[in-house]
N, C-alpha and C positions, 0 to 999 in steps of 0.2 A: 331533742325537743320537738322536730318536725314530726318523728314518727309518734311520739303522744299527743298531738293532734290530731294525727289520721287517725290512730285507737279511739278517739273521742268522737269523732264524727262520727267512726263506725258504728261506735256505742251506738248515740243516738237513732240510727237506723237500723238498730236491734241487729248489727252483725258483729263481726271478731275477727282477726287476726287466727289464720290457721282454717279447721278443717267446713268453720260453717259456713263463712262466705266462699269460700272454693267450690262447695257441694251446690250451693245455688244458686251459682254463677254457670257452672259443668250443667245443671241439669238445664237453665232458660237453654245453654248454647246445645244442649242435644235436641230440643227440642224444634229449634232452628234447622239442625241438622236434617233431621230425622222429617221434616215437612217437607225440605229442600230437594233430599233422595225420592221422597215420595214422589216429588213433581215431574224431577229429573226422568225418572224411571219410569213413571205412566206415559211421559214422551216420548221416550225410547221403546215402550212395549209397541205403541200404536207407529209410530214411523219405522220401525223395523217392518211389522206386521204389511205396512203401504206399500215400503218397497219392494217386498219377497212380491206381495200382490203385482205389482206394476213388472216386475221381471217376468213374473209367469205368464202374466195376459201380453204385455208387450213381446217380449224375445222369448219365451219358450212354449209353452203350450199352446198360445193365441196363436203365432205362424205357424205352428205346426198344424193347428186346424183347419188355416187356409190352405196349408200346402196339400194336408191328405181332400180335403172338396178339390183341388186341382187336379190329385188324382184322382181322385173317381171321377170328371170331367173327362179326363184324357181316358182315363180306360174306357168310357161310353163309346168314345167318339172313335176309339181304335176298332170296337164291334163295329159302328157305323159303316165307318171306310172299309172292312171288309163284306157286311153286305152291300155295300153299292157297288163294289166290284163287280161281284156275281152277281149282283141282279142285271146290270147294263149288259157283260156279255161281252160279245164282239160289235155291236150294234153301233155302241162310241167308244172307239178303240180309246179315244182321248181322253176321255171323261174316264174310263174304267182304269186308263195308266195314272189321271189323278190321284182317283181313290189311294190306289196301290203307296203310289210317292206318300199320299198323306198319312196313310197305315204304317209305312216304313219311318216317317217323323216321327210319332206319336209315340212309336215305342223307345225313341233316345227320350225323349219327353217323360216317358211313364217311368225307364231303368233311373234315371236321373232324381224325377219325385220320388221314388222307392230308396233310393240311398240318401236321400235327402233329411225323407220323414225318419228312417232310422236313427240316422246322424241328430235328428232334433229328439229322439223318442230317447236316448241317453242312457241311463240304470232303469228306466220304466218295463218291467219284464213283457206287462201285458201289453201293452203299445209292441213294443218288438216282436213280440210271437205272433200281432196279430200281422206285422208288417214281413215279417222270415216265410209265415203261409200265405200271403199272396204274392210274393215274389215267386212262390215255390210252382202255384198255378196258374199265374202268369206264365211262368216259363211254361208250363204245357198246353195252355189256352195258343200259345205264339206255335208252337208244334201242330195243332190242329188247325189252326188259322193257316196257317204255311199249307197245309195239304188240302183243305178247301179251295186256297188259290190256286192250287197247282193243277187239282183236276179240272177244276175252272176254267183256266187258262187252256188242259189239254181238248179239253170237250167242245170248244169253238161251236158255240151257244149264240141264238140274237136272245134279247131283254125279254125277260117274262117268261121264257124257255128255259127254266134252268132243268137240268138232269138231275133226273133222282138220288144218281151217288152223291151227286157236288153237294144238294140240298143234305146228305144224311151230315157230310163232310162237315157243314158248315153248323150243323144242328149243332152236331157233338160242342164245338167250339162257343156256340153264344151260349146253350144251355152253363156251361163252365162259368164263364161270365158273369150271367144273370143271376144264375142259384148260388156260384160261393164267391168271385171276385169283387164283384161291385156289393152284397151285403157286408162283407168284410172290410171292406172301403169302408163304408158308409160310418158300421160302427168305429173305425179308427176315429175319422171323425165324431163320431159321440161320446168316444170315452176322452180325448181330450177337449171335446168341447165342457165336459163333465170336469175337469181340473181346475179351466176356467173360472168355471160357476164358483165351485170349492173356495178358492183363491181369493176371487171378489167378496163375495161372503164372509168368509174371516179376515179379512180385511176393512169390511165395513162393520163387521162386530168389534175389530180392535178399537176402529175409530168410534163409533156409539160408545164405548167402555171409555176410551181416551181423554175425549172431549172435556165430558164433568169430571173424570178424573183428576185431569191436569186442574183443571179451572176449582177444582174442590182443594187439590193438593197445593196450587199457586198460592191461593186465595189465606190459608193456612202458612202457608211460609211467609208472607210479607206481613201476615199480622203478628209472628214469633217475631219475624226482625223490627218490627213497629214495637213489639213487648219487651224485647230487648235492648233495643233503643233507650225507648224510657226508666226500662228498670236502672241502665246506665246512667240518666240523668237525674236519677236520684237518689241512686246510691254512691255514685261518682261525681256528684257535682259538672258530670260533661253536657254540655248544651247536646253535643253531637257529634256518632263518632265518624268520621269518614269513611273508615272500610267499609261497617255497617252500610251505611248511607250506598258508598258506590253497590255493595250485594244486592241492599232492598230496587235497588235503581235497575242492577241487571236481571233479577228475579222478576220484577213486574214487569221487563224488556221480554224474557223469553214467555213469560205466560201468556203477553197479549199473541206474540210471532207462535209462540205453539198452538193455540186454538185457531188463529188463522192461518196456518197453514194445515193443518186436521180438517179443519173444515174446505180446503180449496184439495185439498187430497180424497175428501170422501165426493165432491165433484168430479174430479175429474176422472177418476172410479168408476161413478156411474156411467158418465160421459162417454168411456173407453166401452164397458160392457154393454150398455145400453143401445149408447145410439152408435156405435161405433163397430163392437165383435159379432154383437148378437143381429144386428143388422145384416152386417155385411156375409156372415156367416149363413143366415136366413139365403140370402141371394145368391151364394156361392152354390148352395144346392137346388135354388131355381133353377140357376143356371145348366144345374147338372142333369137334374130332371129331366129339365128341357133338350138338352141334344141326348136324353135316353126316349124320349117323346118321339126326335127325330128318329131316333133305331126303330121305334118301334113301325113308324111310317114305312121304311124301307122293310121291315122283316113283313106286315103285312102285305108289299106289293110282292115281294121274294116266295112266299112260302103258301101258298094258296091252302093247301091245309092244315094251318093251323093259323087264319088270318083273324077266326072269331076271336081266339085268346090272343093275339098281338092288339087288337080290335079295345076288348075290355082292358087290358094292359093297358093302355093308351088312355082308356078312360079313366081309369084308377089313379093315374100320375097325375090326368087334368087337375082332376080333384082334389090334390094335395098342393097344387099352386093356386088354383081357386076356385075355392068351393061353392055350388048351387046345386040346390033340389034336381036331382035329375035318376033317372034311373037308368040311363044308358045314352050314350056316345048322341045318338040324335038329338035327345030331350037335353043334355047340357048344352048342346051349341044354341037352339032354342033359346034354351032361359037365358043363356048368358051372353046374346044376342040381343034378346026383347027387355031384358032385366030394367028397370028402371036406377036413376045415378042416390034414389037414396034406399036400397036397399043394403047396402055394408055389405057390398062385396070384399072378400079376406083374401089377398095374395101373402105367398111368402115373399117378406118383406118389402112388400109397397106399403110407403110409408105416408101416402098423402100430398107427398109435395108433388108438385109441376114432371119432375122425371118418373116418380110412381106412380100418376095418372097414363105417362108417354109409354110405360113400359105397360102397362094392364092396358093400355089402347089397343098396343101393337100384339100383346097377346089375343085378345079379340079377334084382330085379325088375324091371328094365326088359326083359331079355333074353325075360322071362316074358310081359310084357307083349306084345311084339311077337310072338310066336309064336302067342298066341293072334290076336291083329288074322291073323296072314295064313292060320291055318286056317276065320275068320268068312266066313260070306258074307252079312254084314249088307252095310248100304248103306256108301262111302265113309268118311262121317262120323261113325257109329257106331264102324266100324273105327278110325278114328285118335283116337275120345275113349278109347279103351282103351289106347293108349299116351302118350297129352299127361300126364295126371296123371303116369305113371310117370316120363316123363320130366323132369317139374318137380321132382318128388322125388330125383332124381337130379344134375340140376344143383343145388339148393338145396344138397348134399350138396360136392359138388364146389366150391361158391363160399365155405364155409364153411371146406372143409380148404384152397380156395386163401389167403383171407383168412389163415388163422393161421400161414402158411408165407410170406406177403407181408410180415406183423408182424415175425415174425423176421427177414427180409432189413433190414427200416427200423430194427428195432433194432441189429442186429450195424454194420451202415452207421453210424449214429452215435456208438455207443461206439468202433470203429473210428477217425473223424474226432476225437471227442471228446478219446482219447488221445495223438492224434498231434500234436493243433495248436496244444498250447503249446510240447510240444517241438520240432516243426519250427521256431518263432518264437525259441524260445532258443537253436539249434545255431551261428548266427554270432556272438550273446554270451558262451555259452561259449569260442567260439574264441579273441575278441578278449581276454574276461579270463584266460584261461589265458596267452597270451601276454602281459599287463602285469604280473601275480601272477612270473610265470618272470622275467621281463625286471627286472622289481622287486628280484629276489633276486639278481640276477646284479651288475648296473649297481653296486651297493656295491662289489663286491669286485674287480671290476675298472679301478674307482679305485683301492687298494689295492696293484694289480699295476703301474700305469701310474708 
């Protein structure tokens, strides 16, 4: 009797017993499905996408950027320490045993960065080969270095006296340096600053793609479950079905948590790249310039002929920390002396604030500093204690605004990670409960029809 009533109702609703009402109950509930995966899946394309990004820039190819800028910092400074040696001489037996001691640091420092960047360079073949050939020249740059100090040492020299062999000695070694270690450096550092870039980029395309994705595919499942809802309350006489109910409740719960956290991951993205890698990254090669600036200081007191090209050398580095109209070493200290504060002068990475004003100050006076060292004709050593201070003042300046732009990349990095990786952890639970919530609401009624 009861089931010739439900046949009757059905009638009236233009359904039956058997294969029609099953067909159009199967198809609302694929359609449910099939909106559901849609959403699930555009959130999982773009938070995968975030986190490969946020791994690469945070722990792999981001440190390794800064580690190879540290080498090529230390390898500068390792030339340094050796012409200061030999240019001082016997003159300050102290100061030249410094150098020495600091030559001898620099190279646990540089063997250490070089297994370091390896160990970070991983399956990367070109990263490794470029870091296998500078280990390789390294080791003979240290060989030549070694025999420059040695006849140094035997030739018992005052400052500015150096001998011709020690100068040929010493040539051999920084030419080594100049022409293949430190460009090799350098580009280490640009082919992974280059991964970087890569990384962020398909990363903020997954997220642009994700965004209306999600919010188009969300938007679409809550209105099948809203359609299926009602189809149930009117072909079922159910006011409402709970599963239902709780799915469409956790569906609009992840759609609003998925666009906001897309959107606080394509922040903090920029955040890390922006004002954080590419920052810091910028100043890590200020910084490297800068004590190659200083080599060059010391190679022009060192090397009397060849001081016009240590000369323009020197000029050429200015100019890529900051740039003004000048045609030569004079006319930049000049203009960027006389320069007025609204002409846009460009440092790498002075940024405007209070510490990137302090650091282009102390630049300045470092510009200052050197101009006077080269119109002195004190001795050597005199000449270069006129620009050391300035130039301590100047990196001191430089490590300070690096530091506060490094801060920010560890921060943005972790709020970054922070947001993503409960949700990455719940996107296959969501899945599966969306699908038994659905399935739950369905599986009654299709008793019902059977």
């Amino acid at each position: 009797m009861t089931a010739s009533r439900d046949d009757a109702a059905l009638g009236r609703l233009g359904l039956r017993r058997g294969t029609t009402g099953t067909t159009s109950l199967w198809s609302r509930a694929a359609v449910v499905v099939i909106a559901l995966v849609a959403m699930v899946s555009s959130l999982a394309f773009a938070v995968v996408a975030s986190r490969d990004a946020l791994d690469t820039i945070g722990h792999e190819s981001g440190p390794q950027v800064v580690a190879t800028a540290d080498l090529y910092f230390a390898l500068s400074d390792a030339d340094t320490q050796v012409a200061t040696a030999i240019l001082l001489g016997e003159t300050d037996p102290d100061a030249t045993e410094a150098a020495a001691r600091e030559y001898a640091r620099l190279r646990g420092d540089i063997a250490a960065s070089l297994l370091e960047a390896h160990r970070l360079a991983g399956a990367a073949a070109t990263q490794r080969d470029t870091i296998e050939s500078i280990m390789t020249y390294y080791g003979e740059y240290e060989q030549l270095a070694a025999e420059a100090l040695l006849q140094s040492e035997q030739a018992a020299y005052t400052e500015g006296q150096v001998p011709e062999a020690v100068l040929e000695a010493y040539r051999a070694a920084s030419d080594l340096m100049q022409g293949w270690i430190l460009p090799q450096a350098y580009n280490l550092t640009l082919e992974n600053g280059t991964i970087v870039r890569e990384a962020h980029d398909e990363a903020q395309s997954a997220i642009r793609f994700g965004i209306p994705a999600v919010a188009l595919a969300g938007a679409a499942a809550l209105a099948a479950l809203i359609w299926l809802q009602v189809y149930f309350a009117q072909t079922f006489r159910r006011l409402l079905s709970p599963a239902l109910l709780v799915a469409t409740a956790v569906t609009g719960l992840y759609l609003y948590t998925g666009v906001v956290v897309l959107d606080a991951e394509r922040d903090a993205l920029a955040e890390a790249k922006t004002d954080g890698f590419d920052a810091a990254l910028s100043l890590e090669r200020a910084k490297a310039i800068s004590n190659s600036l200083h080599a060059d200081q010391i190679r022009f007191l060192l090397d009397p002929e060849r001081a016009d090209v240590y000369e323009q050398t020197y000029f050429d580095k200015a100019q890529q920390l900051v740039y003004v109209e000048a045609g030569n070493l004079e006319e930049y200290a000049a203009s960027l002396e006389g320069a007025p504060s609204d002409t846009g002068l460009v440092a790498v990475g002075l940024d405007g604030s209070a510490s990137g004003d302090d650091a282009l100050a102390a630049y300045t006076a470092l510009i200052r500093a050197d101009a006077a060292m080269r119109a002195s004709d004190a001795p050597p050593s005199e000449r270069l204690a006129t620009v050391v201070a300035a130039i301590a003042d100047y990196e001191a300046a430089l490590k300070d605004l690096s530091g506060r732009h490094l801060d920010l990349f560890a921060d943005a990095i972790g709020e970054g990670e922070s947001a993503i990786a409960d949700f990455a952890f719940l996107l296959p639970a969501a899945l599966v409960s969306l699908a038994v919530f659905t399935f739950s609401g369905i599986v009654p009624r299709l008793r019902e029809l059977s």
